[in-house]
C-alpha positions in Angstrom: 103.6 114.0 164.6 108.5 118.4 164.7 104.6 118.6 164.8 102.8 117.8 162.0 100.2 117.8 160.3 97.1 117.5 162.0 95.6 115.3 160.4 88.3 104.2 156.7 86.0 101.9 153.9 87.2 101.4 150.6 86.3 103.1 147.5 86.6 101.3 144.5 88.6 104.1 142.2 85.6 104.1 139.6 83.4 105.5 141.8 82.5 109.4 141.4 80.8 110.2 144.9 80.7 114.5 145.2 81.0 115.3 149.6 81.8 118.1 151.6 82.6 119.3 155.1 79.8 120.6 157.5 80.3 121.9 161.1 79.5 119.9 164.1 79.6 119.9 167.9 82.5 121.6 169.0 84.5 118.8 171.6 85.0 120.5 175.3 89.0 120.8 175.1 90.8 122.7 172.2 93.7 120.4 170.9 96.7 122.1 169.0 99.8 119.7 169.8 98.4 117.2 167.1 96.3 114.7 168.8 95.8 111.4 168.2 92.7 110.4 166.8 90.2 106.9 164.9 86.9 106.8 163.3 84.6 109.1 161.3 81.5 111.2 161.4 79.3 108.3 162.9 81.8 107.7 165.9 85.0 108.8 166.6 87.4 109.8 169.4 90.3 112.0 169.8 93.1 111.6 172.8 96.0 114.0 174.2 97.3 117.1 173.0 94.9 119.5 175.4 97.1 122.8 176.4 100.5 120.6 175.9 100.5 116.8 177.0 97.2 115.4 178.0 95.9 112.2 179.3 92.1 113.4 177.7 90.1 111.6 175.9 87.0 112.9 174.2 84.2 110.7 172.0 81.6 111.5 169.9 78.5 109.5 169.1 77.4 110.8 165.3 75.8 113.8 167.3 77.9 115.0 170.8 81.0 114.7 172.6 81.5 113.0 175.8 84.0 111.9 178.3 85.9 108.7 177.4 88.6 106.6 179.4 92.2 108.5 180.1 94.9 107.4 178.6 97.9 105.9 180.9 100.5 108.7 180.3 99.8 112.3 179.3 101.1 112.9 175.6 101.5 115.2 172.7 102.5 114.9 169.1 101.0 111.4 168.9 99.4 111.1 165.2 100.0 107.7 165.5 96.6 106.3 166.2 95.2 103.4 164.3 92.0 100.7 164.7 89.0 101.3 165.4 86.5 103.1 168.0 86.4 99.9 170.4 89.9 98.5 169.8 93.1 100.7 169.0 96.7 101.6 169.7 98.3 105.0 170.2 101.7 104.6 169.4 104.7 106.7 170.7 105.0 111.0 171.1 105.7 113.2 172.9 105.1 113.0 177.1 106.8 115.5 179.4 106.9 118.2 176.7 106.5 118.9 172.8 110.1 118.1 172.2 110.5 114.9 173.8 110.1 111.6 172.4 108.8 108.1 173.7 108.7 104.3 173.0 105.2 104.1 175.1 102.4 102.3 173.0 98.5 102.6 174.2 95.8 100.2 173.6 92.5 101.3 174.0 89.3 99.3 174.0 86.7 101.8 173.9 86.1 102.0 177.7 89.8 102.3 179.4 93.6 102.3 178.0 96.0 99.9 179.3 99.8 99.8 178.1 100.9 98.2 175.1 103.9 96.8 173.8 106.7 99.6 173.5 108.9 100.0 170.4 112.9 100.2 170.4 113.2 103.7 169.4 111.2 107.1 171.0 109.8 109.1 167.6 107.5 111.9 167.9 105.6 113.5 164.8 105.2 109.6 163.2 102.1 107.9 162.1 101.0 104.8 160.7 98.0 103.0 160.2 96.2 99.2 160.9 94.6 97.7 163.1 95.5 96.1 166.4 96.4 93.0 164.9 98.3 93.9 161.6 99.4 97.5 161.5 102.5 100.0 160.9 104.7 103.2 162.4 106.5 105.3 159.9 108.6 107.8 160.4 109.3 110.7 163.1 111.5 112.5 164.8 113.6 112.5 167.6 115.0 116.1 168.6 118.5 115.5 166.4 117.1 113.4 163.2 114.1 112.7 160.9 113.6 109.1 160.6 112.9 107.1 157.2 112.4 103.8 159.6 108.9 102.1 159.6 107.8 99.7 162.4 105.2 96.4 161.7 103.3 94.8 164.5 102.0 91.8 164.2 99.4 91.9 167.1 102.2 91.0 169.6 105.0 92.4 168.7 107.3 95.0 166.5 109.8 94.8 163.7 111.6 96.9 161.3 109.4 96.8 157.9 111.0 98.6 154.5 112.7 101.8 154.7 111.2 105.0 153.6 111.8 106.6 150.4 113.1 109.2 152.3 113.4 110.8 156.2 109.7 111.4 156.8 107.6 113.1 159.8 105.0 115.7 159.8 102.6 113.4 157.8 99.1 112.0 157.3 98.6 107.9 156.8 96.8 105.0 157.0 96.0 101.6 155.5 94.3 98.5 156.0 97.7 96.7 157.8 101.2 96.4 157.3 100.9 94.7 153.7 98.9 98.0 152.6 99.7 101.4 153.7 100.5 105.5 152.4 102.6 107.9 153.7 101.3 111.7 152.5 102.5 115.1 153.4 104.7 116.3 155.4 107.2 118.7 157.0 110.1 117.5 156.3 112.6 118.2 153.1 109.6 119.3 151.2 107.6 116.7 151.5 104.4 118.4 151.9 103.4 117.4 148.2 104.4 114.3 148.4 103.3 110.4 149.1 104.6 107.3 148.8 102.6 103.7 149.1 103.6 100.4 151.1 103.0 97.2 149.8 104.7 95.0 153.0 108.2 95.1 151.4 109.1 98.1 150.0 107.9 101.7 149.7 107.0 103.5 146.3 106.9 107.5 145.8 103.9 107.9 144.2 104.8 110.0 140.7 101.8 112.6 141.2 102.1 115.4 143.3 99.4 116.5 146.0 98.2 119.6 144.5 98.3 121.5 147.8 101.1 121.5 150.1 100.2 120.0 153.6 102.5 119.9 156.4 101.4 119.1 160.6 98.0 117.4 158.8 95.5 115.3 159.2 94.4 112.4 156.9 92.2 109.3 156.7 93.4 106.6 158.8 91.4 104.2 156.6 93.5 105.4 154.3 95.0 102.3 151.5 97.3 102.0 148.1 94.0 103.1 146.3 92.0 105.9 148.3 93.0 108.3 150.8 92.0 111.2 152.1 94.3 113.8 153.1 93.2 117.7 154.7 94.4 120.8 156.5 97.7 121.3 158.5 99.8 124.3 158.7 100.6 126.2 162.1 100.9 129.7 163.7 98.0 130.9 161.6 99.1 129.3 158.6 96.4 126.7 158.7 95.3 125.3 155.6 91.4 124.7 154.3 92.2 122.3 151.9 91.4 118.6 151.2 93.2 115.8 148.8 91.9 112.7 147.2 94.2 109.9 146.4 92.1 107.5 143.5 95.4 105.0 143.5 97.0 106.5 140.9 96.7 110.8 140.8 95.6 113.1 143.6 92.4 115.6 142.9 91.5 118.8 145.1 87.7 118.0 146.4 85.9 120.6 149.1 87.3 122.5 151.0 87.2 122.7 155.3 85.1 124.7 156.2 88.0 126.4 158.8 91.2 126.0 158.2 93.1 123.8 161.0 96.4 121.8 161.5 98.0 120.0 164.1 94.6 118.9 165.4 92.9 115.5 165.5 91.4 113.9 162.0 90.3 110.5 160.4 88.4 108.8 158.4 87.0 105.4 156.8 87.0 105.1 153.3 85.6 108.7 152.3 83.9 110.0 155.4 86.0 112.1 157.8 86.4 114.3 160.7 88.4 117.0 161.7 88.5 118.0 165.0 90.2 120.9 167.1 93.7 122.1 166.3 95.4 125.5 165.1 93.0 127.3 163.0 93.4 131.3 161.9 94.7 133.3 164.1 94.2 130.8 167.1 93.5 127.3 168.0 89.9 126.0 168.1 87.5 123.3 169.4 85.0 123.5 166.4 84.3 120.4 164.4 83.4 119.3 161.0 82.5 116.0 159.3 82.8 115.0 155.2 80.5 113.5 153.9 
């Protein structure tokens, strides 16, 4: 998730729909470390990441936050969260410290996580997207190299999937399952303005740049080939307000946060998002805020 950026329904790309962010709740714990995170403004929940390496999990109903189930292992940098609410996997980051990487994989079914199946190589600052039964890693670092790899699991296991355009880490994603994913951002090699798309083969730079940079961000995790969402990141009080549209074949600049955060928590499904917690400007935060 270095650390990334901080950081869903389907759209058909005809469709004009005109949102924008509004403030929420606040959650209880700030998160700056990038913390893993699934759902939207209706129901969401956000795990790790609280003053370093956390085994916290916070939920939110549409209107509050509560207590949810602790994860197994306290971790960091761990973007990597895909499924839904009730039924999702946290895959890999960082335990013992911000610089450290793991193979550990999370499943978590609303109530309690138990372990998953670990992958063959540690990353931390990766992400992916999916579900628990079809879903994808890409990318990361491990203290000495960026990684262009991407991992597919298959609901019981992992394999290497098609190589990245490019080393990668630092980035937003998502998709509906390994056969359909994005990569978007980053901090890597100046990739901040860039994506690329996954069809279950082979990955395709997309030819239009983001029009704002976006490193250590968030995105949605609903994310597919022909809409996703991508908003905020930045770090030491560079955060960043704005938000991305992908329509499947150009990017457009829509609203903008309504504080600027990176290295936080954020998803989506399909067009509505939340942001939650992270490095804002000067300092980190627990505030909130929904698009919709």
């Amino acid at each position: 998730m270095g650390r990334r950026s901080f950081f869903f329904s389907k759209l058909p790309t005809t469709t004009t729909v005109t949102r924008t962010w509004s403030s929420i709740n606040s959650c209880s714990n700030t998160r700056d470390k990038i913390a893993g995170a699934v759902g939207d403004d209706s129901g969401a929940f956000v795990v790790g990441a609280v003053g370093g390496s956390s085994v916290n999990t916070e939920e939110y109903n549409g209107t509050s936050w509560s207590g949810g189930g602790n994860n197994t292992v306290a971790k960091q940098n761990c973007q990597c969260t895909f499924g839904t609410i009730s039924d999702a996997m946290l895959v890999m980051g960082s335990i013992t410290s911000s610089s450290d990487n793991n193979v550990h994989v999370e499943e978590y079914n609303g109530t309690a996580w138990s372990n998953g199946t670990n992958t063959s190589t540690g990353h931390r600052l990766n992400n992916g997207g999916g579900s628990t039964s079809d879903g994808f890693s890409s990318g990361g670092y491990n203290s000495t190299a960026n990684y262009d790899i991407c991992y597919e699991w298959n609901g019981s296991s992992w394999s290497v999937g098609g190589t990245l355009p490019v080393d990668w880490t630092g980035h937003a994603a998502g998709g509906s399952g390994s056969g359909d994913g994005i990569i978007m951002g980053g901090t890597y090699a100046g990739r901040s303005n860039d994506s690329a798309t996954y069809n279950g083969t082979s990955w395709t730079n997309n030819a239009d740049s983001i029009p704002n940079a976006h490193s250590y961000t968030s995105g949605d995790h609903g994310s597919t080939g022909s809409y996703a969402m991508l908003f905020g990141g930045g770090l030491n009080g560079s955060a960043s307000v704005k938000t991305d549209i992908w329509n499947g074949t150009t990017w457009s600049n829509s609203d903008d946060l309504t504080n600027g955060r990176g290295a936080g928590g954020g998803s989506g499904s399909g067009g509505d998002a939340i942001a939650i917690s992270g490095q804002s400007n000067p300092s980190a935060t627990k505030t909130c805020e929904v698009y919709t």
